[in-house]
N, C-alpha and C positions, 0 to 999 in steps of 0.2 A: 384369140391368137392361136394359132397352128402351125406346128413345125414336121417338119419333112427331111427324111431323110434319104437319099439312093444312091448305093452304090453296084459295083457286080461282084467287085470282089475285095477283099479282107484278107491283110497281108500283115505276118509279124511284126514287131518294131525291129528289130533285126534283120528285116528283110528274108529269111533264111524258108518262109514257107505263106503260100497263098492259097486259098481258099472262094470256091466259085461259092458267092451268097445263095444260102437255102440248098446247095447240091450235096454237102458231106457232114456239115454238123450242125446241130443248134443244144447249144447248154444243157438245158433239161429236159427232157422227154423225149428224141429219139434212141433209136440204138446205140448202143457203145460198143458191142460186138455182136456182128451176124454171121453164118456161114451154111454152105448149103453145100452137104458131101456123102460121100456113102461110104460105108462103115465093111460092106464085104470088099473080099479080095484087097484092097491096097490101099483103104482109104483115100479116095480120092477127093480131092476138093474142088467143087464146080464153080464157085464163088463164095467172097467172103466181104467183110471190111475188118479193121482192126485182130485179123485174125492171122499169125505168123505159119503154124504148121497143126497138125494133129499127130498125137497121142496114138497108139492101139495099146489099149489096156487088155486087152485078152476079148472072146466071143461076147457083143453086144457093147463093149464099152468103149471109151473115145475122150483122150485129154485134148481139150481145145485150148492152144496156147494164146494169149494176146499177144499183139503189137508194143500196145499203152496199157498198161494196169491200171486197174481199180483200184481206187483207194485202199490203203490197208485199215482195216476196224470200220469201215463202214458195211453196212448192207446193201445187197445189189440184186435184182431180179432177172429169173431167166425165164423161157418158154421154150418150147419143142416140140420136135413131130416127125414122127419117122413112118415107114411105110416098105412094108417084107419086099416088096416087089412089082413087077408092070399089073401081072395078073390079080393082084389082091387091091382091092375096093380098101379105097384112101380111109385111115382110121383105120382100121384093123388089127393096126400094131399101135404102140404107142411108147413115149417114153417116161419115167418117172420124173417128174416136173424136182420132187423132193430132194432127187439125188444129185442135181446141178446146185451147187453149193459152194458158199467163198471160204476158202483156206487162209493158213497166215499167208502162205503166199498166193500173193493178189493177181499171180500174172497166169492161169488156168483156171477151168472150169469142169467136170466130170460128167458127162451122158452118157447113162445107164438105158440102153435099148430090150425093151421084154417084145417079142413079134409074135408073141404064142399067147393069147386071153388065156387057154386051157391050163397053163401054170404058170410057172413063177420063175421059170428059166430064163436068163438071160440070150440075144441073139443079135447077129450084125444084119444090118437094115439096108436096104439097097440105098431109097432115099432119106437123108437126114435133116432137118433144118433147127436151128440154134439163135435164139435170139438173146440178148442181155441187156438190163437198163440197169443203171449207176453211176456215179458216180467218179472218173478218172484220176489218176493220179496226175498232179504234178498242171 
């Protein structure tokens, strides 16, 4: 015996929010927060999900606020990748995977941009991208 199930889309009991099936979430294993911005001049944000505004924490850094928090006391993973400029061959800069990291408070995340291999200086990135897996609150 086999059962079937199809719908398009997934809507609160409360009526209050809908959801196109497979377009914006699935429980465990996509994104929880993505955004794609650049860090010179004004921080700009080119696209996001789950992401409200940015941070400039000073030359190369950047607080990415959530929409929805993470869980508090769980663990949550990020990744990244930034990039000096049009002219510099993709890779070349990079960001410290280590430095994205969950606080008490669950509703930010911190991206630490180094664009220079030759030290250990921090720098703001033309392009940025930011992904996170975990957990939500609520």
């Amino acid at each position: 015996m086999t059962s079937e199930l199809r719908v398009d889309s997934i809507t609160t009991a409360d009526g209050s929010a809908t959801n196109k099936v497979g377009t914006s979430f699935v429980s465990r294993g996509s994104a929880k927060v993505w955004a794609n911005f650049e860090q010179s001049s004004n921080h700009t944000i080119r696209d996001s999900f789950n992401e409200t505004s940015l941070g400039d924490l000073g030359a190369g850094q950047t607080q990415i606020n959530f929409t929805t928090n993470f869980k508090e006391n769980t663990s949550w993973a990020g990744a990244s990748n930034v990039q000096q400029a049009d002219t510099v061959t993709p890779g070349s800069s990079y960001c410290d995977v280590s430095q994205i990291h969950q606080t008490q408070q669950t509703n930010f995340a911190k991206m630490f941009s180094n664009t220079n291999f030759s030290n250990t200086s921090v720098g703001d990135a033309k392009y940025c991208q930011i992904v996170l897996h975990g957990d939500l609150a609520g």
